[in-house]
PDB file of N, H, CA, C and O in Angstrom:
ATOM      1  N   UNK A   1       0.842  -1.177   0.000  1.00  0.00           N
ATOM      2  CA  UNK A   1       0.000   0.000   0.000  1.00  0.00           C
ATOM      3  C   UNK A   1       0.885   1.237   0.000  1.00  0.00           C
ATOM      4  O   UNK A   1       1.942   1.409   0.608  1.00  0.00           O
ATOM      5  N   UNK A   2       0.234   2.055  -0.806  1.00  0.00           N
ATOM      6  H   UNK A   2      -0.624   1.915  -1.299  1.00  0.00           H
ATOM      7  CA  UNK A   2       1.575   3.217  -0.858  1.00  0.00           C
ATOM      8  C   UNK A   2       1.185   4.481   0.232  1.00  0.00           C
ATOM      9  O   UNK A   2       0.263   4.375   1.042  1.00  0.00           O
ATOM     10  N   UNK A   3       1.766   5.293   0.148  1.00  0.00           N
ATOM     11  H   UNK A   3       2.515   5.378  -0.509  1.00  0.00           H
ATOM     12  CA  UNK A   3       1.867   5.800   1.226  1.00  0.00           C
ATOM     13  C   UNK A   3      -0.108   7.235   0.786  1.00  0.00           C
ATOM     14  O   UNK A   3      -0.632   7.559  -0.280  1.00  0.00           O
ATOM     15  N   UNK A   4      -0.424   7.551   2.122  1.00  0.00           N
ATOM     16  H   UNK A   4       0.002   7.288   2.988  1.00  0.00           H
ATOM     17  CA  UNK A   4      -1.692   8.305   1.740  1.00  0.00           C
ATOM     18  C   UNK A   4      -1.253   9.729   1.550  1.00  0.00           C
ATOM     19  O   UNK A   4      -0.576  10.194   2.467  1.00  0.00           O
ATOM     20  N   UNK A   5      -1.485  10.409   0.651  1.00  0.00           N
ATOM     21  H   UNK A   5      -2.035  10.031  -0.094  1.00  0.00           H
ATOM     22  CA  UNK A   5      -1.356  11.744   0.267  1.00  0.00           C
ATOM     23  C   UNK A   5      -2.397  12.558  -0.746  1.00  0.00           C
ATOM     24  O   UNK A   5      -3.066  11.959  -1.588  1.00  0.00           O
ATOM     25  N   UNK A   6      -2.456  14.226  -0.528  1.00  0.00           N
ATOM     26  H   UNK A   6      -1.913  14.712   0.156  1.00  0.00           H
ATOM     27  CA  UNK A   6      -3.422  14.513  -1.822  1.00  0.00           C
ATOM     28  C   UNK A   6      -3.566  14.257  -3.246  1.00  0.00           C
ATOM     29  O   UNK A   6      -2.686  14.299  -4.107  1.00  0.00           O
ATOM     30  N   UNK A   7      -4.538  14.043  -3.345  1.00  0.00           N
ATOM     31  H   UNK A   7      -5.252  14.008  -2.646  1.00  0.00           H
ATOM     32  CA  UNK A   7      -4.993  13.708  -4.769  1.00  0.00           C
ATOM     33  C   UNK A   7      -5.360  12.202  -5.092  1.00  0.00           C
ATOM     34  O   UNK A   7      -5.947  11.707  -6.053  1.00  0.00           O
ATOM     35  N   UNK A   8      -4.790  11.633  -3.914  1.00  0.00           N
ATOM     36  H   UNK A   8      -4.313  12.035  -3.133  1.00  0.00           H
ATOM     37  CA  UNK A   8      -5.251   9.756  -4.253  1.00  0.00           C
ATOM     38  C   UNK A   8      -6.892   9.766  -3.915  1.00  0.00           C
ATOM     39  O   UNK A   8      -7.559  10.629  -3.343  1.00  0.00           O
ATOM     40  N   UNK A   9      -7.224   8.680  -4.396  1.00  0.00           N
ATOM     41  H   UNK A   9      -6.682   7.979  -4.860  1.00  0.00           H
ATOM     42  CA  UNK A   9      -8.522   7.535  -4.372  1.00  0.00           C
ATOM     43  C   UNK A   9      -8.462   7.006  -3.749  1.00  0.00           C
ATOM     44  O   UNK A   9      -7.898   5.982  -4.134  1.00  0.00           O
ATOM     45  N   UNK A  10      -8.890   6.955  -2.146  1.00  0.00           N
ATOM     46  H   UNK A  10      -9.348   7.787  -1.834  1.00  0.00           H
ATOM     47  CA  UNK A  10      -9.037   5.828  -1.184  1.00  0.00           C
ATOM     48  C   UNK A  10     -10.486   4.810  -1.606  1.00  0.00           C
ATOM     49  O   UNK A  10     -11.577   5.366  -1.735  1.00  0.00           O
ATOM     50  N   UNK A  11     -10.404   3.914  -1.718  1.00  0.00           N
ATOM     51  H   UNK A  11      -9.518   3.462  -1.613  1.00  0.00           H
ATOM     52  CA  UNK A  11     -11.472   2.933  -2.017  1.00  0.00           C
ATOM     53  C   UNK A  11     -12.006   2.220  -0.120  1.00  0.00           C
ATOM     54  O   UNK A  11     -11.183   2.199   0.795  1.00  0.00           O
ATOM     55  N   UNK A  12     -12.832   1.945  -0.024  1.00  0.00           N
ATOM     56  H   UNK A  12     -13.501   1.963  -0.767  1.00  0.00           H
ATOM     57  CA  UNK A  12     -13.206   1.429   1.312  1.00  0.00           C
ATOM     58  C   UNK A  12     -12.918  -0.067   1.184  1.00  0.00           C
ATOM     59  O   UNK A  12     -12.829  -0.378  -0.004  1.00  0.00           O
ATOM     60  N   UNK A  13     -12.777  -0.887   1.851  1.00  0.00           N
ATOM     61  H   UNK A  13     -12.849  -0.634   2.816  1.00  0.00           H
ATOM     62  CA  UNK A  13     -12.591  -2.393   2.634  1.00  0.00           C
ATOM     63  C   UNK A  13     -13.771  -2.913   1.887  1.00  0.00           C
ATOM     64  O   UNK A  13     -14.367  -1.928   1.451  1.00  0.00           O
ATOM     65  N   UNK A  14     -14.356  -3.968   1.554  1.00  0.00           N
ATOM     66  H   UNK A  14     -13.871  -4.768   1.909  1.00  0.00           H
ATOM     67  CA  UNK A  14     -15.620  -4.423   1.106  1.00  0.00           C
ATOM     68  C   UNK A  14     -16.367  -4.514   2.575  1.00  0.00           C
ATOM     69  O   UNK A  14     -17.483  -4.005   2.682  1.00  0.00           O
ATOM     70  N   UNK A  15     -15.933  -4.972   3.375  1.00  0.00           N
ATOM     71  H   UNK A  15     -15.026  -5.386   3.288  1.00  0.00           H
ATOM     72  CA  UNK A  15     -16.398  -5.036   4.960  1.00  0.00           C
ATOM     73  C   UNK A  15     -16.288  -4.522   6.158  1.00  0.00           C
ATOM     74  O   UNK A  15     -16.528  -5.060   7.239  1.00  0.00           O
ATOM     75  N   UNK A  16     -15.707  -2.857   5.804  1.00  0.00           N
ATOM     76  H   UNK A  16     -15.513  -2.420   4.926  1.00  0.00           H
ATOM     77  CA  UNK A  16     -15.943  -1.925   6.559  1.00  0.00           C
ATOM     78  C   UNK A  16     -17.482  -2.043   7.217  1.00  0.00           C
ATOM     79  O   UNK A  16     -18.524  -2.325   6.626  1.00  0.00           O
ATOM     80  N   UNK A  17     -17.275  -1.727   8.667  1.00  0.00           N
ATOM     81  H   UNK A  17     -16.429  -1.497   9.147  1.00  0.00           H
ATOM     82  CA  UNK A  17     -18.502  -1.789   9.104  1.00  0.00           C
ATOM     83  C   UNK A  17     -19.006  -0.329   9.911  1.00  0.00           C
ATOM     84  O   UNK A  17     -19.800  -0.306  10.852  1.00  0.00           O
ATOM     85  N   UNK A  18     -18.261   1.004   9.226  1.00  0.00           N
ATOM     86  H   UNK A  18     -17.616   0.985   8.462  1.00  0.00           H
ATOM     87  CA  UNK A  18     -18.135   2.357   9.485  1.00  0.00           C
ATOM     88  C   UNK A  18     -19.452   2.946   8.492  1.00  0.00           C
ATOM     89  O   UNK A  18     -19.392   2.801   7.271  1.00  0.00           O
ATOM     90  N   UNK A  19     -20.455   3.518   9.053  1.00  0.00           N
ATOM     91  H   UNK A  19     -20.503   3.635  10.045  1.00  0.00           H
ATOM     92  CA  UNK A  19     -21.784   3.432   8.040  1.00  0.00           C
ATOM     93  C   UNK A  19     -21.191   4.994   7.186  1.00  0.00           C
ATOM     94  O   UNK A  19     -21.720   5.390   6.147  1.00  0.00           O
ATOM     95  N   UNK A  20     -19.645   5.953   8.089  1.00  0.00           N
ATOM     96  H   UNK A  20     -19.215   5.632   8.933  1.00  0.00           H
ATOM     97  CA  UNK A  20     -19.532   6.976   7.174  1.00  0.00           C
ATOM     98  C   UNK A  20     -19.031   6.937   6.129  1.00  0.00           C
ATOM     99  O   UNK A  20     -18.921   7.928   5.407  1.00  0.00           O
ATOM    100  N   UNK A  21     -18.547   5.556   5.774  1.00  0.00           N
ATOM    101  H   UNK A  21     -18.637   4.751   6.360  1.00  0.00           H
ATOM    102  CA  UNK A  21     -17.297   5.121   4.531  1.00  0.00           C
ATOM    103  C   UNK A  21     -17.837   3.726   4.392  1.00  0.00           C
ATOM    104  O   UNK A  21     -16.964   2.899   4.132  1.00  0.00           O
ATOM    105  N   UNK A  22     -18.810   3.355   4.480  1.00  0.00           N
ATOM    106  H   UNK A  22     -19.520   4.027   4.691  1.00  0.00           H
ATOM    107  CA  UNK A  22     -19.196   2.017   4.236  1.00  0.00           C
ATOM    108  C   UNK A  22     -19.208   1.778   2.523  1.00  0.00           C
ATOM    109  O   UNK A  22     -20.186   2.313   2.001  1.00  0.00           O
ATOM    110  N   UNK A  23     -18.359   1.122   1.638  1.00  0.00           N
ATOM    111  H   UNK A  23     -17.565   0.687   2.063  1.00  0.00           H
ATOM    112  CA  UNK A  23     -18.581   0.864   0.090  1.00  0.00           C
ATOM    113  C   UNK A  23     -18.603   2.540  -0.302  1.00  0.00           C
ATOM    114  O   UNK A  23     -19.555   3.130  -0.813  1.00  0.00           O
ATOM    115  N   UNK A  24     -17.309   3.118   0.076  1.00  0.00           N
ATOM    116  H   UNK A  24     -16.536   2.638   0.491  1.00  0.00           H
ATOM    117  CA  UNK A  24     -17.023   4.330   0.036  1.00  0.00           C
ATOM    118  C   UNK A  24     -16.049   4.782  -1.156  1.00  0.00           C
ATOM    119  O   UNK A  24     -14.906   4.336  -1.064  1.00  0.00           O
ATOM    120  N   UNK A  25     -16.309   5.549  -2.194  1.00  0.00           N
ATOM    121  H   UNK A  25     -17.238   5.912  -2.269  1.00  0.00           H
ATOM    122  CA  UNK A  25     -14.747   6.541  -2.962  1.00  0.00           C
ATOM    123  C   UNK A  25     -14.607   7.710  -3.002  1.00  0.00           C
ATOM    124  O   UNK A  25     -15.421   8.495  -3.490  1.00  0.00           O
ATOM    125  N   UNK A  26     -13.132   8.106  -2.291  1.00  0.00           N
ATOM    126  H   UNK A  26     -12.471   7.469  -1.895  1.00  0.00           H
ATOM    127  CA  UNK A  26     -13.105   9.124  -1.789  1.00  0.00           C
ATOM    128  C   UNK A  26     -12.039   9.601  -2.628  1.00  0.00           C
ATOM    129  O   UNK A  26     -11.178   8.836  -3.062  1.00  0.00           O
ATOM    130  N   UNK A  27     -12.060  10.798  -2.868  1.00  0.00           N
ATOM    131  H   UNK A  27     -12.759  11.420  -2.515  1.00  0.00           H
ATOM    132  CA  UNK A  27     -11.193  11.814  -3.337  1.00  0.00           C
ATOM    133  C   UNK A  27     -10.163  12.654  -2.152  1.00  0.00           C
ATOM    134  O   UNK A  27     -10.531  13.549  -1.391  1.00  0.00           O
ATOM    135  N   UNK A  28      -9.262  12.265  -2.229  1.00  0.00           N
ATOM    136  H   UNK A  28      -8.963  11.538  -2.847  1.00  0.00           H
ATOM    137  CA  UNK A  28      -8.528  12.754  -1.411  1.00  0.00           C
ATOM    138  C   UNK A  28      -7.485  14.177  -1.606  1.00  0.00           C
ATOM    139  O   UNK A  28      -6.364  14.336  -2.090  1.00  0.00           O
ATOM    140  N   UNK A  29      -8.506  15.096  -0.955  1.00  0.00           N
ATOM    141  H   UNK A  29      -9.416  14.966  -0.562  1.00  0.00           H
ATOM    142  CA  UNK A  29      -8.147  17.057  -1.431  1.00  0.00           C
ATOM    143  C   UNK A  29      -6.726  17.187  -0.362  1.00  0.00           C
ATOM    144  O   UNK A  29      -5.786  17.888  -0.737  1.00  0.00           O
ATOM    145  N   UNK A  30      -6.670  16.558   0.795  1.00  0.00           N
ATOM    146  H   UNK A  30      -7.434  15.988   1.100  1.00  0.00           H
ATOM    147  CA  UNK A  30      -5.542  17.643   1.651  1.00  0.00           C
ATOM    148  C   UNK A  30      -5.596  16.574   2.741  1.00  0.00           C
ATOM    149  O   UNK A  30      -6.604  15.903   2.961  1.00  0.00           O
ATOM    150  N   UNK A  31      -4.410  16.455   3.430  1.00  0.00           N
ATOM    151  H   UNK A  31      -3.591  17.001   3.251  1.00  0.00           H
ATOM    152  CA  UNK A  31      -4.297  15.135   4.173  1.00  0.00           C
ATOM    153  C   UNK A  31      -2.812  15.473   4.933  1.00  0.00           C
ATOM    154  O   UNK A  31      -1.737  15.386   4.340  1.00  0.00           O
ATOM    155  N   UNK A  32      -2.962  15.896   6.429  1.00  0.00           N
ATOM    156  H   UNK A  32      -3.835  15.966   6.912  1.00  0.00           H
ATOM    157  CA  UNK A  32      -2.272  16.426   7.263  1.00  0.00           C
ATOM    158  C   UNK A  32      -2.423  15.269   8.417  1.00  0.00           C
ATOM    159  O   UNK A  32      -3.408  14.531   8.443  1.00  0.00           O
ATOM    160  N   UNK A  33      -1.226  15.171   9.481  1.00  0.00           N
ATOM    161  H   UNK A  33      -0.426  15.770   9.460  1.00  0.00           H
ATOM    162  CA  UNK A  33      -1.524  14.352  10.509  1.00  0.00           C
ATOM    163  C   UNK A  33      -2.794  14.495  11.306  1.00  0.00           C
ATOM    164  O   UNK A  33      -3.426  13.538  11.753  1.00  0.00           O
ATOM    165  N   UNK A  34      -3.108  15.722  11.446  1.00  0.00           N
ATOM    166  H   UNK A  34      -2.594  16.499  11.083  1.00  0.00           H
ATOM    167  CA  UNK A  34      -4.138  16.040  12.484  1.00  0.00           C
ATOM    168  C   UNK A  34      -5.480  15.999  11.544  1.00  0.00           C
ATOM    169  O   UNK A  34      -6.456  15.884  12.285  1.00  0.00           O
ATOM    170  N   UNK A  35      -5.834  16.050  10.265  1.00  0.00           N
ATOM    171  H   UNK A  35      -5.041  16.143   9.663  1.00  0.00           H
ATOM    172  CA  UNK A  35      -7.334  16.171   9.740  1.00  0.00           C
ATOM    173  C   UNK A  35      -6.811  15.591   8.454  1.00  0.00           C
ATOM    174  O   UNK A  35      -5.657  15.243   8.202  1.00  0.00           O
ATOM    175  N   UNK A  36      -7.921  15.552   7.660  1.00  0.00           N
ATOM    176  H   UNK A  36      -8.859  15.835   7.865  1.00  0.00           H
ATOM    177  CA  UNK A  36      -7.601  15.029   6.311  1.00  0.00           C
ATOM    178  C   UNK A  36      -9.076  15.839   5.850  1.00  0.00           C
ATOM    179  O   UNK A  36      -9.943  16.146   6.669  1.00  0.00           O
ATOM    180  N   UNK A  37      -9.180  16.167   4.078  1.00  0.00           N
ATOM    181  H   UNK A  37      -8.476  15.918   3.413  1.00  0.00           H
ATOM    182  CA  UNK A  37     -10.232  16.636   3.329  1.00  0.00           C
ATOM    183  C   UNK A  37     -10.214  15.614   2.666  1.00  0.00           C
ATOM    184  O   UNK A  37      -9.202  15.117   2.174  1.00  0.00           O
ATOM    185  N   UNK A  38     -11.534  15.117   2.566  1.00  0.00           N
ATOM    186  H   UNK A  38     -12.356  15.522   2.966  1.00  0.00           H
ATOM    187  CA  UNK A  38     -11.824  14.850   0.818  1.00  0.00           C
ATOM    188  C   UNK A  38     -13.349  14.787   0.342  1.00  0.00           C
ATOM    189  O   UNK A  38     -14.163  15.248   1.142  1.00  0.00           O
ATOM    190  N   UNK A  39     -13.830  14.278  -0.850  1.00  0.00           N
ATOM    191  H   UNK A  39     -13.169  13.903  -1.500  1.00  0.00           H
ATOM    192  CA  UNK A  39     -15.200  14.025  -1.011  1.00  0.00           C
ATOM    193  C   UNK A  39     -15.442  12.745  -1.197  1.00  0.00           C
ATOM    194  O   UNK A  39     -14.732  11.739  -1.181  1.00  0.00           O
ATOM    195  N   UNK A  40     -16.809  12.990  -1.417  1.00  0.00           N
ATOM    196  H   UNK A  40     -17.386  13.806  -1.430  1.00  0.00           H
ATOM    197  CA  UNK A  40     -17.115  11.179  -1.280  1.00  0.00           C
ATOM    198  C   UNK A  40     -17.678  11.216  -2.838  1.00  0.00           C
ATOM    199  O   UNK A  40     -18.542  12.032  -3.160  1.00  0.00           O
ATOM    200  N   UNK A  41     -17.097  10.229  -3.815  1.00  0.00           N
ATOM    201  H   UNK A  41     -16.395   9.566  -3.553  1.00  0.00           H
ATOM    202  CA  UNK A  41     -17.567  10.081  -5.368  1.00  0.00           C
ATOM    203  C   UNK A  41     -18.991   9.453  -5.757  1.00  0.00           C
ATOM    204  O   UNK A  41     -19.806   9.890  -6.570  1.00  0.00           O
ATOM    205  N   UNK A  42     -19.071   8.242  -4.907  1.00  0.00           N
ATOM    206  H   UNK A  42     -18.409   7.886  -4.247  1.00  0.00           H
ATOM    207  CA  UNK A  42     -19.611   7.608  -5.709  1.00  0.00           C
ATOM    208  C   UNK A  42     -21.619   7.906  -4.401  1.00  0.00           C
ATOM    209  O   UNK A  42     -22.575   7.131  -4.446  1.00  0.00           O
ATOM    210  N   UNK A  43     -21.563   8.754  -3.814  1.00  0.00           N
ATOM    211  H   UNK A  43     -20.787   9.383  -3.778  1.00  0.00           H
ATOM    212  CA  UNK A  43     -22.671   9.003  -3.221  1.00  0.00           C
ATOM    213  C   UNK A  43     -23.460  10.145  -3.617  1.00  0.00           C
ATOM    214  O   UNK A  43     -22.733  10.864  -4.302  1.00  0.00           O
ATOM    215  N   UNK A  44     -24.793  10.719  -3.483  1.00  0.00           N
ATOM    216  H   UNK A  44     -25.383  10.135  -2.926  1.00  0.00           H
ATOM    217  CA  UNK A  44     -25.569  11.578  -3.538  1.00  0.00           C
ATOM    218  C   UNK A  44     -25.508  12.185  -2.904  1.00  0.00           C
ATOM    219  O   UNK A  44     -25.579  11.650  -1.798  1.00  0.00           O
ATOM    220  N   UNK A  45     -25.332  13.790  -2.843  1.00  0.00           N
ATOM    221  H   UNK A  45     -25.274  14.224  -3.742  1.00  0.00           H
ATOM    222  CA  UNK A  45     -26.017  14.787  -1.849  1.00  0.00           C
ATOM    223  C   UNK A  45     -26.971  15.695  -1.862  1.00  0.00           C
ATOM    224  O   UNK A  45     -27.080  16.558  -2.734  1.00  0.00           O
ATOM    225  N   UNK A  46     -27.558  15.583  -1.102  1.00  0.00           N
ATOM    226  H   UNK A  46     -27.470  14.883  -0.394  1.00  0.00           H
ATOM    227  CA  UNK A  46     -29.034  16.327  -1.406  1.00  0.00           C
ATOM    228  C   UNK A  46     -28.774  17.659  -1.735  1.00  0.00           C
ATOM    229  O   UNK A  46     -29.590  18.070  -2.560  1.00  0.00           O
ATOM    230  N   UNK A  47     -27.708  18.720  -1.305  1.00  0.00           N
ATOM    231  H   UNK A  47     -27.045  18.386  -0.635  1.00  0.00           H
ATOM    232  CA  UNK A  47     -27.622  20.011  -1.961  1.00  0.00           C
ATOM    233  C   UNK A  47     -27.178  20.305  -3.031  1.00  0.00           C
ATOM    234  O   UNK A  47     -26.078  19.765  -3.156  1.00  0.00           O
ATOM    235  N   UNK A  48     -27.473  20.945  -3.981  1.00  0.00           N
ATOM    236  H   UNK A  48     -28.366  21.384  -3.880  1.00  0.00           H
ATOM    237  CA  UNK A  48     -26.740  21.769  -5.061  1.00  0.00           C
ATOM    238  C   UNK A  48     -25.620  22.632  -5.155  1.00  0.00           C
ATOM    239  O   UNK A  48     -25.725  23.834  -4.913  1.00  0.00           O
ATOM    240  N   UNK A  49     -24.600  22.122  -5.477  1.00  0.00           N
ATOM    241  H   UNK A  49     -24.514  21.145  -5.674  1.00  0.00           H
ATOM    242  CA  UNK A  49     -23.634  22.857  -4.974  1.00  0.00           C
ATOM    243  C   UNK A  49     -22.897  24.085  -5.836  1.00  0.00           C
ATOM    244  O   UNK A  49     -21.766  23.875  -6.275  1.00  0.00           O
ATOM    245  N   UNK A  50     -23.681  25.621  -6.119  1.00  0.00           N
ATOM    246  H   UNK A  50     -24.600  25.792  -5.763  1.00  0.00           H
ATOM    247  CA  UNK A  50     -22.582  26.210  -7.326  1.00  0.00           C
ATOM    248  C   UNK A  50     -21.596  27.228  -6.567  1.00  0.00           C
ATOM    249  O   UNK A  50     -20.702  27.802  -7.189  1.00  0.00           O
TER     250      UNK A  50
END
């Protein structure tokens, strides 16, 4: 596994049992020891975002 930094694709575990990343793809914006950003790809959000 290579090391985690911005701009990677974290994919979730098939058997994560975390309902916030459960069958999760994430875009990974900014990733510091203390917090990390990213979005989630493959989910819906109810707001519109412009």
């Amino acid at each position: 596994m290579g090391e985690i930094t911005a701009g990677k694709i974290l994919i979730a575990e098939p058997f994560l049992k975390d309902p916030n990343f459960m069958r999760s793809v994430i875009f990974l914006c900014e990733h510091q020891p203390e917090s990390s950003l990213g979005f989630v790809l493959n989910r819906l959000y109810p707001l519109a975002i412009g």
